[in-house]
C-alpha positions, 0 to 999 in steps of 0.5 A: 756790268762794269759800272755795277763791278765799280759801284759794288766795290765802293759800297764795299770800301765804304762799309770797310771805312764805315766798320774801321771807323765804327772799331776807332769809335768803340775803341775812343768811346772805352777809353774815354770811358775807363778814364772816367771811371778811374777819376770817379774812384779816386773821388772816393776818398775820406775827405769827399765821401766819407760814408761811401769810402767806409761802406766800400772799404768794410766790403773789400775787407770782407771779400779779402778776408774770404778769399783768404780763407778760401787759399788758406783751405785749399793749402791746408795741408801747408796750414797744418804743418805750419801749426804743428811747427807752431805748436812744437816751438811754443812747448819748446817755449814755455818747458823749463830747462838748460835751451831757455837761454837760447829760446830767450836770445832767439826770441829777442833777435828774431822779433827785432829783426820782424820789426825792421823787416816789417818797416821795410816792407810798408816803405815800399810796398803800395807802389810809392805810397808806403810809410817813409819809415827811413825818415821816421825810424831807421834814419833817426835810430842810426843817428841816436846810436851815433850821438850816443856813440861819440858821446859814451866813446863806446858802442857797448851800450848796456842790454837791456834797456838798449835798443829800446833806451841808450845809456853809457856804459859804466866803464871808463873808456878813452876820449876819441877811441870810437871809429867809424866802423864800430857805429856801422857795425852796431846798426848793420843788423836793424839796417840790411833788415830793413833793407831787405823789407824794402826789396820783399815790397817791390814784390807785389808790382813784378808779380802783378806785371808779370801775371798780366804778361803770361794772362794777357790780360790787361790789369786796371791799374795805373801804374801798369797801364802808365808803363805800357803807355810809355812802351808805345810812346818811347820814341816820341817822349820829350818830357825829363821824367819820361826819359828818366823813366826809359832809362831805367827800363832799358838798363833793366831789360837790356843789362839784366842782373847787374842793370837791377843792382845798379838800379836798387843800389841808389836812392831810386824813386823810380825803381817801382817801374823796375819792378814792373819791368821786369815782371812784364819781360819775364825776367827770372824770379831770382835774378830780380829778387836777388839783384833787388836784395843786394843792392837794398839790403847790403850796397844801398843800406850801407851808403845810407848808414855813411850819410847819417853817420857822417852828418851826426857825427860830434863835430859835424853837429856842432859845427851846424849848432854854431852855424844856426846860432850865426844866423842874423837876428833869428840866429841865438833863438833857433840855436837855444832849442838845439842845445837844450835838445842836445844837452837833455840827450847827453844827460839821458845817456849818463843817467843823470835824472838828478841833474840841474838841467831841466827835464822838460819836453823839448819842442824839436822832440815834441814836432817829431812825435807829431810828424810820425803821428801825422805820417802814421795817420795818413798812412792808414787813411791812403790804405782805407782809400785805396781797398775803397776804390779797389772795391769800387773798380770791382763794381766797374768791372762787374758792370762791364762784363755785364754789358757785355752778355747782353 
């Protein structure tokens, strides 16, 4: 009876060992196989599979623009009253009388204000594959207004053709009357909306995380699932950008408003984790946004305008033109294109087409269409690439649950 006692409990530990086993099998052999899905989607791109891309792009176009439509249904009564208040501003638009001032003045304000906003959202939305768009239009626009600042000694540039075109205002001013602040305050606007399109863009990953937390759900997507996995390798990570990325984690955990405003109030590359943070620790809506939107909008956007000032400012400019130009041999030919450049804007700015200097394009100008083209471009090839594999992932996943019923 003993022996049988004895045998009977081995056989049932090793069928314990055999299903513990079985359940580390199942659990490698998934993960193996989502790592394998994942690396067959980001196969699917433009310069690999350009008809595929394409057809999966078109069909996760077509599935997006339904699921739309079937929101927007369900909130009609919201739709309505949104085009009733559409209506009501496009009479008020179009009828003569005393308010089309002010329509005019609101117009010009509110479309300039969505251009900056709309900037700021594609710069940061896409969990770091946004458009660059303080290098490409915010960063050159300050410097251009600065430039012409010190040239004109004066911020009044004529409206219009200004923003769209500087040129110097007609009345005389005094040599060195331009300050600081009033460059500063002459961009403040296009720049805190700016910055405040990049914080309505670090919306999407605290929504995501967020969701995935109060699901319990597990989102395919890499950005939360590389978050989890440092959450589970806190104690053992060695590498410098895992622990730059712990650290901002646990200063937004544990500091709450303050450690998000500390966090978006610098240049932060890695503030995309913040975002997740938060939304994965359920950290209140408006405590995130509104830390998140001070320090982009307002502490962020006003250091940001301090460097490109400073750096564009007349004699900082010149001081670099002199350094080029004492570069050994190469030195006289790169500071040519610089001063030619620099010339052309000043005649810009003074109106002076009339004048003896030539007009022709210069060739720092002409690299710069052509990187914001370039920049533009492959910020529309990443989004093609990215609803394709979206669509591809659907395909896995309706695969899986699949499997799973039969």
């Amino acid at each position: 009876m003993a022996e049988n006692g004895t045998d009977c409990d081995q056989r049932r530990i090793g069928m314990t060992k055999e299903q513990h086993n079985g359940n580390f099998t199942g659990k490698s052999s998934l993960s193996e196989r989502k790592r394998r899905d994942r690396e067959e989607r980001l196969n699917i791109v433009l310069w690999k599979q350009p008809l595929v891309t394409l057809q999966y792009f078109s069909l996760e176009t077509l599935i997006n623009l339904k699921e739309w439509t079937i929101k927007l249904w369900q909130r009609r009564s919201i739709v309505l009253c949104v085009l009733l208040t559409l209506a009501v501003l496009t009479a008020t638009y179009y009828i003569e009388g005393a308010h089309q001032q002010y329509v005019r003045y609101m117009e010009k304000k509110f479309f300039w204000c969505a251009y900056w906003v709309g900037l700021g959202i594609l710069s940061s939305v896409g969990l770091g594959t946004g458009l660059h768009t303080f290098l490409l239009y915010l960063g050159p626009h300050i410097a251009s207004v600065t430039l012409a600042a010190y040239e004109c000694n004066s911020v009044n540039f004529p409206e219009p053709p200004y923003p769209d075109q500087i040129i110097c205002p007609d009345e005389g001013t005094t040599e060195g009357s331009i300050s600081l602040w009033a460059i500063i305050s002459k961009v403040r606007l296009e720049a805190c909306m700016w910055g405040a399109g990049t914080a309505i863009g670090e919306l999407p990953p605290y929504f995501m995380a967020r969701a995935a937390r109060l699901s319990g759900a597990e989102p395919d997507d890499e950005e939360y699932q590389e978050f989890e996995e440092m959450l589970e390798h806190a104690q053992t990570a060695q590498d410098f950008a895992t622990r730059a990325k712990l650290a901002v984690q646990n200063m937004v955990q544990r500091v709450g408003f303050f450690g998000i405003l500390a966090c978006a109030s610098i240049p932060n590359p890695l503030f995309d984790l913040a975002g997740i943070t938060c939304g994965h620790f359920l950290v209140p809506f408006w405590t995130f946004f509104g830390a998140t939107l001070i320090g982009k909008a307002v502490i962020k956007m006003h250091i940001q305008k301090l460097f490109v000032i400073i750096t564009f400012s007349k004699h900082i400019v010149e001081q670099m033109v002199s350094l080029i130009g004492a570069i050994p041999s190469i030195g006289p030919s790169l500071q040519k294109p610089f001063q030619e450049y620099l010339e052309a804007q000043r005649i810009k700015l003074h109106h002076k087409s009339d004048s003896g200097v030539p007009q022709g394009e210069n060739w720092l100008s002409w690299m710069f269409e052509k990187l914001v083209i370039f920049m533009v471009c492959y910020f529309i090839l990443s989004i093609i690439n990215s609803m394709a594999q979206s669509y591809a992932k659907r395909l896995q996943q309706k695969m899986y649950s699949e499997e799973k019923t039969k």
